[in-house]
C-alpha positions in Angstrom: 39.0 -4.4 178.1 39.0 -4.5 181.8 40.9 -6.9 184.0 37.9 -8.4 185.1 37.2 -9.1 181.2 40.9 -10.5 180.5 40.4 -13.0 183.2 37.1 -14.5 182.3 37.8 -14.5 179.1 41.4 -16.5 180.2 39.0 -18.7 182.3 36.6 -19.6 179.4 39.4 -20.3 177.0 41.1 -22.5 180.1 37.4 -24.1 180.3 37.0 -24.8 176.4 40.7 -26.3 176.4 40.6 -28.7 179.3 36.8 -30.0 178.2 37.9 -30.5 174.3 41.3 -32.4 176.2 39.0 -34.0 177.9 36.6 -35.6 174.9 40.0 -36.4 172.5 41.2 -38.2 175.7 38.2 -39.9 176.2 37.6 -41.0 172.1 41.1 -42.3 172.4 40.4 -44.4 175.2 37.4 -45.8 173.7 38.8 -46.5 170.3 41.9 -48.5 172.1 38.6 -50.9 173.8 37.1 -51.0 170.2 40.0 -52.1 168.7 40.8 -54.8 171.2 37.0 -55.9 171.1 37.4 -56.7 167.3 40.8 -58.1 167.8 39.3 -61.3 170.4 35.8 -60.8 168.5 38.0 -62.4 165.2 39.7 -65.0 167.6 36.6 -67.0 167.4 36.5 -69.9 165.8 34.1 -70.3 162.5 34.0 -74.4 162.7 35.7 -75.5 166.1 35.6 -78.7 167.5 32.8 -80.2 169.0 32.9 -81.8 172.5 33.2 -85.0 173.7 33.6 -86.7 177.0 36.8 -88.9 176.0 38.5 -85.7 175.7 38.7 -85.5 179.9 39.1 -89.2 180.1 42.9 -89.3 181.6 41.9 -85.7 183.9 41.3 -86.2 187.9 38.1 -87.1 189.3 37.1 -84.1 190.1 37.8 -82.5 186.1 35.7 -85.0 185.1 33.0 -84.3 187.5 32.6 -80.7 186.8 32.8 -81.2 182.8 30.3 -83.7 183.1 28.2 -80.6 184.2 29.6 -77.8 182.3 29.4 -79.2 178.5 26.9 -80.9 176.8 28.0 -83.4 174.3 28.5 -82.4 170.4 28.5 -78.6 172.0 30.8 -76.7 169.9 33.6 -75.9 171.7 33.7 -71.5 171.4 36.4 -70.2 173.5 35.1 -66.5 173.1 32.1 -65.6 174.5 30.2 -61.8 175.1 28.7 -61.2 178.6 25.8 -59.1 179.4 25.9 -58.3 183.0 24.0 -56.3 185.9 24.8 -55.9 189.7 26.9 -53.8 192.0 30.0 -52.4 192.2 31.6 -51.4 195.8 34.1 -48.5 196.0 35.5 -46.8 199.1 32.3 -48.3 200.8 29.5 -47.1 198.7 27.5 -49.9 196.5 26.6 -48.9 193.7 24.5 -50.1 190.6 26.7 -51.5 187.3 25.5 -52.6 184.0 28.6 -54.3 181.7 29.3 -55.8 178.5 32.0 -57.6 178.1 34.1 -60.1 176.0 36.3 -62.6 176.6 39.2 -64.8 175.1 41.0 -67.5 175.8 43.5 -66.7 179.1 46.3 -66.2 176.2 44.6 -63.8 174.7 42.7 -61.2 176.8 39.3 -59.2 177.3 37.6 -56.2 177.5 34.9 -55.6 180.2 33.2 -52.0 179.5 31.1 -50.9 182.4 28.3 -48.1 183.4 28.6 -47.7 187.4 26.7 -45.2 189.6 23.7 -42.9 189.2 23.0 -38.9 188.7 26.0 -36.9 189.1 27.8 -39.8 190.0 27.8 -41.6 187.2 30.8 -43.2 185.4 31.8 -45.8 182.9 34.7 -46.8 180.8 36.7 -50.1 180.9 39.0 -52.7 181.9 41.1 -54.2 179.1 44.0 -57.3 178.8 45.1 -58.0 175.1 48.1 -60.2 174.5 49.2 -60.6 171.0 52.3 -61.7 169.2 55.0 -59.6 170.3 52.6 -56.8 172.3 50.9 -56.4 175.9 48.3 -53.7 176.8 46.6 -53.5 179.6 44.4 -50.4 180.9 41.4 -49.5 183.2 40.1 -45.9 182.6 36.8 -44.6 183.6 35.5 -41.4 183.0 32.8 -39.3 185.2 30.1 -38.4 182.5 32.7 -38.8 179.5 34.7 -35.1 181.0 36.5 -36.0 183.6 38.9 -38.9 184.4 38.9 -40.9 187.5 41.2 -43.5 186.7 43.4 -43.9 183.3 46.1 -46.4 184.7 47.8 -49.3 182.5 50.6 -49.7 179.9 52.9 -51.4 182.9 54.0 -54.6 183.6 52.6 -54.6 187.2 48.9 -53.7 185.3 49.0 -56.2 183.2 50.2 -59.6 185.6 46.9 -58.5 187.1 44.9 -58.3 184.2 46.1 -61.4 183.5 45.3 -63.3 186.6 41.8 -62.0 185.9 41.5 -63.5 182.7 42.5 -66.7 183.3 40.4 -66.8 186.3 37.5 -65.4 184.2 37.8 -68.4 181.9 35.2 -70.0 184.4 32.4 -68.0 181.7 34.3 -70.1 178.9 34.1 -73.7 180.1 35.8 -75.2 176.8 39.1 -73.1 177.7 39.3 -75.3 180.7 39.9 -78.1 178.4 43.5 -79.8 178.3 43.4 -79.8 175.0 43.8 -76.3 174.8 46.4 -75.9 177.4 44.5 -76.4 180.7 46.7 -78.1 183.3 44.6 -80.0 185.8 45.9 -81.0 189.4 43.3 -82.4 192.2 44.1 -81.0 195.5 41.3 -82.3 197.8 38.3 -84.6 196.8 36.4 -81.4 195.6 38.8 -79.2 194.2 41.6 -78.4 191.3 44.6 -76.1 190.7 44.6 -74.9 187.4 47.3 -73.6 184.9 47.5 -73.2 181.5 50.5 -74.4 178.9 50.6 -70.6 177.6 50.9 -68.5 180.5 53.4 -70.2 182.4 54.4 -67.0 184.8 50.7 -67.3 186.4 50.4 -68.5 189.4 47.0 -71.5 189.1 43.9 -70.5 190.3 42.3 -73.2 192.5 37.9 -73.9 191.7 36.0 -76.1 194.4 33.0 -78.0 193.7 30.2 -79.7 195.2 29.4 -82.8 194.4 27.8 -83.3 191.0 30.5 -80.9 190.0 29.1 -77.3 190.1 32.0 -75.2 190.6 31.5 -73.0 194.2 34.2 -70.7 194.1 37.2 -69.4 192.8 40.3 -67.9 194.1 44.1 -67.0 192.9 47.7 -65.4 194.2 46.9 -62.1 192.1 49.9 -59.8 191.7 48.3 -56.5 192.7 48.6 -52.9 195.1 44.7 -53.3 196.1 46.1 -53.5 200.0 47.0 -50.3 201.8 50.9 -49.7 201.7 49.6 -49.4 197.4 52.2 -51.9 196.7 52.5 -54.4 194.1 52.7 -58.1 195.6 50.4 -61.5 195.1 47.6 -61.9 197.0 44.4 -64.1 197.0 42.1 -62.9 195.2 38.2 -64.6 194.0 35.2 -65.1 195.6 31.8 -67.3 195.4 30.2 -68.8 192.6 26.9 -68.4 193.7 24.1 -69.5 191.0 24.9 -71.5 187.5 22.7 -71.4 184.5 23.5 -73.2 181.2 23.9 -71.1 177.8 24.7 -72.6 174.5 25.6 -75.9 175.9 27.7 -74.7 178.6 26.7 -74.4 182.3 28.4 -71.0 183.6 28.3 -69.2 187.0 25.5 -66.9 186.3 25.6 -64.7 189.8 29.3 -64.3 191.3 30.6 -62.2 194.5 34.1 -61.5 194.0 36.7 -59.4 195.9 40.4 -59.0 197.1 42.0 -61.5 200.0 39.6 -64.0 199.5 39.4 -66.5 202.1 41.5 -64.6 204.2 39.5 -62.0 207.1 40.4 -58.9 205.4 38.4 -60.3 202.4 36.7 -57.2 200.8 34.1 -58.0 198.0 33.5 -55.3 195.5 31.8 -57.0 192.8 28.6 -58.5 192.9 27.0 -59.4 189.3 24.3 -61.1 187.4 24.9 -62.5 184.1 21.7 -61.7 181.9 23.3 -63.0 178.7 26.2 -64.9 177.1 26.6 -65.7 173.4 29.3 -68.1 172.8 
């Protein structure tokens, strides 16, 4: 066998190695989003209880305003709902177009958003996850280019997951009956159209502020988000959120259906990166 031989035959075996790597990697990654997707899929409630507007009686104005809007009364109050969703997604720049699925939990409790961005050769998907159950944290976002080759597998630290978690609890705008106070949601007027909220059961978050107009639509959204999405990469809060653009009303709940969000919201630097359309949500 010539040298020639020996190092194709090296580079094949290299080739075969790093591409079967590459698939267990990738089968592990989505089995850990399967997992968690089953986990907060059984965190919904079979007979929950049903709404009613003396539960918001002794909130602020401006709480009673906006549930006036978001839940019909007698509406079953589901705190887990699965998103369909279509937009774009900005990175370095380019736009580009996303479908997702996702599902969501209670702040407490976590979600998984799994996501198809890009087109041709530049397409990738994977996921974002937060799961928070007795006595464990995970947190991840790992995307793969075409299922071979990983552009991001980052989480498992407590830096990753603070953010995750600002995300869900700002993400509890899709789940109007987690806004409740009787299920932990701390309600605080700041301004004749707006709120800081907190919840009983994530007490080291800092609240997320929603304005409204005034029959009580929410507008927009923002929070201090502990991140390193600024250019020195390092970890420190920051407003993030964005604009609430279009509501539609799905099982007795009226959600944001379009939303621009982004990092330093609010602020000049503000840099949206995620435009989406919610197509569906099953409570």
């Amino acid at each position: 066998m010539t040298v020639f031989k020996i190092i194709l035959l090296a580079l094949a075996v290299l080739l075969t190695t790093g591409v079967a790597l590459g698939l267990w990697f990738h089968s592990r990654d989505r089995a850990q989003a399967a997992r968690v997707w089953a986990a907060l899929e059984a965190a919904r409630e079979a007979d929950p209880l049903r709404y009613d507007p003396a539960m918001v009686a002794d909130l602020p104005e401006v709480a009673q305003r906006y549930f006036s809007r978001a839940i019909v009364p007698g509406t079953p109050l589901h705190r887990v709902v699965q998103l369909e969703m279509a937009g774009s997604f900005i990175m370095n720049g380019n736009e580009m177009p996303m479908t997702a699925r996702q599902i969501l939990a209670p702040p407490a409790q976590g979600f998984v958003w799994q996501a198809e961005i890009g087109a041709g050769l530049m397409r990738f998907g994977g996921s974002d996850g937060y799961h928070h159950a007795t006595g464990r944290e995970e947190s991840w976002t790992k995307f793969w280019l075409h299922g071979l080759i990983p552009l991001a597998r980052i989480g498992g630290t407590r830096d990753h997951a603070r953010a995750a978690a600002t995300r869900v609890m700002m993400e509890a705008i899709w789940a109007p009956a987690s806004l409740l106070p009787q299920f932990g949601a701390q309600w605080v007027q700041t301004g004749p159209d707006s709120a800081d909220i907190r919840f009983a059961d994530t007490p080291g978050l800092a609240p997320m502020r929603i304005t409204f107009d005034s029959e009580g639509n929410p507008l927009e959204v923002v929070a201090l988000r502990w991140t390193d999405a600024n250019p020195e990469k390092t970890y420190r809060l920051q407003p993030f959120g964005g604009w609430l653009l279009e509501t539609g009303r799905h099982g007795g709940f009226l959600i944001p259906t379009r939303v621009e969000m982004g990092n330093m919201f609010g602020t000049t630097d503000y840099a949206p990166f995620f435009l989406a359309t919610i197509t569906s949500a099953e409570f």
